[in-house]
C-alpha positions as CSV (number, residue, x, y, z in Angstrom):
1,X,-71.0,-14.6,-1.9
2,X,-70.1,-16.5,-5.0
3,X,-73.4,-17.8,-5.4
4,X,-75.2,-14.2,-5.3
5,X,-72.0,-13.4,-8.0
6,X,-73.3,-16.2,-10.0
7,X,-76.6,-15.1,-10.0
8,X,-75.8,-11.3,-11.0
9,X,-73.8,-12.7,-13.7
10,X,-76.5,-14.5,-15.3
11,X,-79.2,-11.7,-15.2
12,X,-76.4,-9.3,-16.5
13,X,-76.0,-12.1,-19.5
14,X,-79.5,-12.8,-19.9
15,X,-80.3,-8.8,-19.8
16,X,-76.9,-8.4,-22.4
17,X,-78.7,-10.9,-24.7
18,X,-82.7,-9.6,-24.4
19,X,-80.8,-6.3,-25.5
20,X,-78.8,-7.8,-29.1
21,X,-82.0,-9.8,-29.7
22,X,-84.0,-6.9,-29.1
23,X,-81.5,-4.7,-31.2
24,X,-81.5,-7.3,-34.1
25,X,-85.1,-7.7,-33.9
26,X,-85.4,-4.0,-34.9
27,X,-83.0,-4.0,-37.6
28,X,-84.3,-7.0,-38.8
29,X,-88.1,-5.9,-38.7
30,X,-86.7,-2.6,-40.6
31,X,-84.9,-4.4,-43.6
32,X,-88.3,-6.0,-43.5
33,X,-90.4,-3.1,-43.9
34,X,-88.1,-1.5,-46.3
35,X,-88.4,-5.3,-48.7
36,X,-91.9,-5.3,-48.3
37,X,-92.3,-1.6,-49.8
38,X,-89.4,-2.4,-52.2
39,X,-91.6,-5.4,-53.4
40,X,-95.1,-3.6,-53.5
41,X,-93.7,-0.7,-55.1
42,X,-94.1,-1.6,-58.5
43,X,-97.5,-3.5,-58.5
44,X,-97.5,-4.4,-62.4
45,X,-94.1,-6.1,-61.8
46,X,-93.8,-7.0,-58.3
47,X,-93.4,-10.6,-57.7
48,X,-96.2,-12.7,-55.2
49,X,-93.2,-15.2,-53.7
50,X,-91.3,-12.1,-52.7
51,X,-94.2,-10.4,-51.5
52,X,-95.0,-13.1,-49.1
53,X,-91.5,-13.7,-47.8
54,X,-91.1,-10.4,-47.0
55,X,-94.8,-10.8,-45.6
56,X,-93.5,-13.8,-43.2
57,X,-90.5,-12.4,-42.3
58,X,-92.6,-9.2,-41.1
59,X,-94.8,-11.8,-39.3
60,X,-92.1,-13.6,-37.4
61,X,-90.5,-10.6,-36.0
62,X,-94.1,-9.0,-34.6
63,X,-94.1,-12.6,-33.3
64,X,-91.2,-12.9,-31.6
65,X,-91.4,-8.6,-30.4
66,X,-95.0,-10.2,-29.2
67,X,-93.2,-13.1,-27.3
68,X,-90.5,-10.4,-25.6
69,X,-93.2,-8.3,-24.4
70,X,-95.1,-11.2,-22.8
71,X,-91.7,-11.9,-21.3
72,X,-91.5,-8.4,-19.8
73,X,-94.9,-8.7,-18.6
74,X,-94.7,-11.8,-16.9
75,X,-91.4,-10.7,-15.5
76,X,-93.1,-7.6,-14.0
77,X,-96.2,-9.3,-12.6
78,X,-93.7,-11.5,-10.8
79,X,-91.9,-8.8,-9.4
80,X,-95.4,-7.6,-8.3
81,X,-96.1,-10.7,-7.1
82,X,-93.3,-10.9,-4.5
83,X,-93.4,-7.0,-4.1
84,X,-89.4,-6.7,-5.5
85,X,-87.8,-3.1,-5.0
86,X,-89.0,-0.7,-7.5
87,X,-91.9,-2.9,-8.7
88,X,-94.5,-0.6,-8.4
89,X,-92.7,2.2,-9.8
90,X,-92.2,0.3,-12.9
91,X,-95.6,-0.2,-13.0
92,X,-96.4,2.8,-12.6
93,X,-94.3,3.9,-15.6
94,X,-95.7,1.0,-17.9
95,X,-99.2,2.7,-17.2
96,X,-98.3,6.4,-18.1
97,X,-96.2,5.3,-20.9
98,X,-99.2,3.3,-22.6
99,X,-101.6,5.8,-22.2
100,X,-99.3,8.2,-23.4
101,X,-98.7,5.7,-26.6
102,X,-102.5,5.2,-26.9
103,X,-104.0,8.3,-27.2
104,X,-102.1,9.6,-30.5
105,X,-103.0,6.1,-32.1
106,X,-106.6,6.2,-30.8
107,X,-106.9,9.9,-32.7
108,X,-105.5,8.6,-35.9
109,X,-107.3,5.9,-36.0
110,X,-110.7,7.8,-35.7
111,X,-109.6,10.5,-38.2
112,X,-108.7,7.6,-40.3
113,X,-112.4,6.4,-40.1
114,X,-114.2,9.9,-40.2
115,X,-112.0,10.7,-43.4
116,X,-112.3,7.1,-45.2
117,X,-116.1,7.3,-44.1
118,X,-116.6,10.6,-45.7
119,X,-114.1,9.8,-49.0
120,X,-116.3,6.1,-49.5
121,X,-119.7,7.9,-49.2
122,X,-118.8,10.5,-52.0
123,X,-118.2,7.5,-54.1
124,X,-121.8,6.2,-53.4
125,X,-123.8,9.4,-53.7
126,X,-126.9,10.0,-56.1
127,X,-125.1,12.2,-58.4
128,X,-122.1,9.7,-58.7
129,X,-124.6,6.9,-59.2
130,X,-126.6,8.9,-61.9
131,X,-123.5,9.5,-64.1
132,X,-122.4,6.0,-63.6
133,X,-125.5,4.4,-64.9
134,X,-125.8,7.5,-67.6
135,X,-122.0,6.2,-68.9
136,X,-123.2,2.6,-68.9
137,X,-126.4,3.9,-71.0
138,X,-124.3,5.7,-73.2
139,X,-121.5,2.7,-73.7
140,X,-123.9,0.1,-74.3
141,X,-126.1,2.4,-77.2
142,X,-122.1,3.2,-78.7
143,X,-122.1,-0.7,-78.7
144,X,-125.2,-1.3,-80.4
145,X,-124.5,1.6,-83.2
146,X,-121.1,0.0,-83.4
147,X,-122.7,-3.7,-84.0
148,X,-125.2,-1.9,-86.4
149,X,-122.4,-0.2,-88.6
150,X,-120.6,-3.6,-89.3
């Protein structure tokens, strides 16, 4: 009896602490965000060192989000392993909830490329590249005229 008390205390402490780490983590990751657009916001005066702290800092917390999720996935393919109570449904739950998460990203990210596709090859069209080399034409005889005059 007071071993299996011992042992529901610790997961309750070790579940307590994955949920402040996971709560700081967020906050933390947010003042993050919030410092790099602070620091990008004003490109002519933003400064490089602060960029890449806030850059770093980003970086550590998606690596240590990254190392909490390999946690919880090791933790579940354990539970799978020894066929735990509820195992299955959790996976089952992991699986709708990713696809559910995937699909919205998956058509964003091809709108993204369709639009950005589209936007880039107006910039490289034939009637774009005739006025660009017309301007040039037209700078470099301004030039000339200029050099003439003096």
């Amino acid at each position: 009896m007071l071993k299996s008390i011992n042992i529901s205390k610790k997961v309750f402490l070790n579940k307590n602490l994955k949920m402040y780490l996971l709560i700081f983590i967020s906050v933390f990751t947010f003042i993050t965000a919030l410092g790099t657009l602070y620091s990008i916001y004003n490109s002519a005066d933003s400064n490089p060192k602060l960029i890449l702290l806030f850059l770093l800092l980003g970086l550590i917390s998606f690596f240590i989000l990254f190392i909490l999720i390999i946690n919880e996935v090791i933790s579940l393919l354990r539970n799978l392993k020894t066929n735990t109570a509820g195992s299955n449904l959790q996976k089952n739950i992991i699986g709708v909830f990713a696809s559910v998460a995937i699909t919205p990203v998956l058509i964003v990210a091809i709108f993204a490329v369709i639009f950005f596709e589209k936007g880039i090859q107006g910039w490289f069209s034939k009637r774009v590249s005739t006025a660009l080399e017309k301007s040039a034409a037209i700078a470099e005889n301004y030039t000339i005229e200029t050099k003439k005059k003096n």
